[in-house]
C-alpha positions in Angstrom: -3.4 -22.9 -3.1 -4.1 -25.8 -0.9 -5.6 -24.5 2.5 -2.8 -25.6 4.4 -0.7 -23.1 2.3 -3.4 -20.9 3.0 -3.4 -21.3 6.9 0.4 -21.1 6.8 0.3 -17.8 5.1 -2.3 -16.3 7.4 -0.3 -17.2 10.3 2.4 -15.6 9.1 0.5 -12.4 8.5 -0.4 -12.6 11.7 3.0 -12.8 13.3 3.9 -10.3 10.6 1.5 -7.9 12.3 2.8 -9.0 16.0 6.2 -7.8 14.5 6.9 -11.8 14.6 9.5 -11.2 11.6 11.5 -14.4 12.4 8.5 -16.5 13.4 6.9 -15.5 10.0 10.0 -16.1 7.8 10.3 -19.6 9.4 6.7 -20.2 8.5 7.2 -18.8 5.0 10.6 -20.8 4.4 8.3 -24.0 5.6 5.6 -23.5 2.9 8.4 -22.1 0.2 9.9 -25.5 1.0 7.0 -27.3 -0.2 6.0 -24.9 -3.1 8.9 -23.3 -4.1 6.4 -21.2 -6.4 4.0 -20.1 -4.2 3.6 -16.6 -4.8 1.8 -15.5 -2.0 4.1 -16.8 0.3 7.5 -15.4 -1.9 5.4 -11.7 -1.8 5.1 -12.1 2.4 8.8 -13.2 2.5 10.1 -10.4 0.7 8.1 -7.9 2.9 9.5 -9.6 5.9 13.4 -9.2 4.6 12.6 -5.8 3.3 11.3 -4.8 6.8 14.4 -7.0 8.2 16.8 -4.2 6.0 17.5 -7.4 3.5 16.3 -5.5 0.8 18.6 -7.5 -2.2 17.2 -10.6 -0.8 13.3 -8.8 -0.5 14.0 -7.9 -4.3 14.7 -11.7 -5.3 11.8 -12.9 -3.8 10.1 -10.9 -5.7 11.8 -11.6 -8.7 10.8 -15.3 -8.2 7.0 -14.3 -7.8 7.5 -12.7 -11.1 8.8 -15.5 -12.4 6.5 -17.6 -11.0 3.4 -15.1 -12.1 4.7 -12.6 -14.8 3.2 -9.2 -14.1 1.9 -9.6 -10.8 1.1 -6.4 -9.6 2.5 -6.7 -6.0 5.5 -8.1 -7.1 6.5 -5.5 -9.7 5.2 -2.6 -6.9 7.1 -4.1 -3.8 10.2 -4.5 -6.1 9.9 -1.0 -7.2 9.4 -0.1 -3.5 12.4 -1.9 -2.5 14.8 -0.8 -5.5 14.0 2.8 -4.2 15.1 2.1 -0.8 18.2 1.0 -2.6 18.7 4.3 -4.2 18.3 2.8 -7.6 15.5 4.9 -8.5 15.8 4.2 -12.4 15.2 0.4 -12.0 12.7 1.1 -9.6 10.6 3.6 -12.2 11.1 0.5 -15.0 8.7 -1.7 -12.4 6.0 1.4 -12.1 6.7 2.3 -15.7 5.5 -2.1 -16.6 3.2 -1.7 -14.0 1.4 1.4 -15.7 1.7 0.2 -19.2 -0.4 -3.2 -18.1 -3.2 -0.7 -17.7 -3.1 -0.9 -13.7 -2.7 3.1 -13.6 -2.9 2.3 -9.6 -2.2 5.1 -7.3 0.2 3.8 -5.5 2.5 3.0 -8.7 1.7 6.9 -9.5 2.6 7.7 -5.9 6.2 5.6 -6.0 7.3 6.4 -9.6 7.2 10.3 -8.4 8.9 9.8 -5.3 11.9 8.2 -7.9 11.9 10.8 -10.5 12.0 13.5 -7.7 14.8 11.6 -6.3 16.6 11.5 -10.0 15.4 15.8 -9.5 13.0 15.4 -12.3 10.8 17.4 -10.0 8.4 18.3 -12.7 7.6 14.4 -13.9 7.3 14.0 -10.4 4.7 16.4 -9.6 2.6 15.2 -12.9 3.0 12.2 -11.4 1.5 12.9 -8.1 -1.1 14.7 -9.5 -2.2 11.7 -11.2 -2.0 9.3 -8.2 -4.1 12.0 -6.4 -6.8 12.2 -9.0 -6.8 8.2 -8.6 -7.1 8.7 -4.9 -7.9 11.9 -3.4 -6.8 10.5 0.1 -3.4 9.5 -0.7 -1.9 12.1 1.8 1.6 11.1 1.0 0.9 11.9 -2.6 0.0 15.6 -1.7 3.0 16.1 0.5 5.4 15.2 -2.0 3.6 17.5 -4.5 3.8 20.1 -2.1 7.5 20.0 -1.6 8.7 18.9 -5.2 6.7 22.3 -5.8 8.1 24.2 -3.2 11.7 22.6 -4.2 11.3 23.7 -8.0 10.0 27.4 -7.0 13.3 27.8 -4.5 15.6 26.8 -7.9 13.4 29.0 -10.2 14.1 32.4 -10.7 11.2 35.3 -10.9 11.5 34.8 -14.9 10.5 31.1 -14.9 14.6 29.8 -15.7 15.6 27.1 -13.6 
């Protein structure tokens, strides 16, 4: 990336932290004119959207960064991210599921896949799964709260003999 692309895209991080969201896409759009392939600048633009409530348009922008760089790890986890917010947790479990089969057993991809298979009430997947994103990251407080209700959720629908 030239460093113009590179100043463009730390601008528009920065207005992106100044909640800028419209300055930032207009940035974005500027260098995504140039370089329609830029990935750094598709990855930004779908965070702005998704944070704008676009989320289809987040989710093509980073469909075009996958595209543009098969596999990339932000891509396939902010996709995932924003297919959950979309309720469609299975398509949002086939990004952490190609995310975890590249060998990038990342936390966070542990972390989002069990919040979907909760959602789907596959509440013991989802607790395996948190377990693993906490043994990845022992901090991930997020991780141990939605242990600690998909727990308390599958003792409340158990009965004393262990039948569901």
């Amino acid at each position: 990336m030239d460093s113009a692309a590179e100043k463009l895209i730390r601008d528009a991080s920065y207005m992106i932290e100044d909640e800028n969201l419209y300055g930032a896409m207009q940035l974005l759009d500027a260098l995504l004119k140039r370089d329609p392939r830029n990935v750094s600048a598709l990855l930004n633009k779908g965070a702005v959207l998704q944070n704008l409530g676009h989320t289809r348009r987040a989710v093509a922008c980073y469909d075009r960064a996958l595209r543009a760089e098969p596999g990339n790890h932000d891509a396939l986890l902010n996709k995932g991210s924003a297919l959950h917010a979309e309720g469609d947790y299975k398509d949002a479990i086939a990004c952490y599921d190609l995310l975890l089969r590249g060998g990038k057993a990342s936390p966070l991809a542990l972390l989002y896949k069990g919040l979907s298979l909760a959602e789907l009430g596959a509440l013991e997947d989802a607790i395996r799964h948190f377990d693993e994103a906490l043994g990845g990251d022992p901090e991930l407080e997020l991780a141990r709260i939605s242990r600690d209700m998909a727990q308390k959720t599958l003792d409340e629908n158990t009965d004393p003999r262990g039948v569901p």
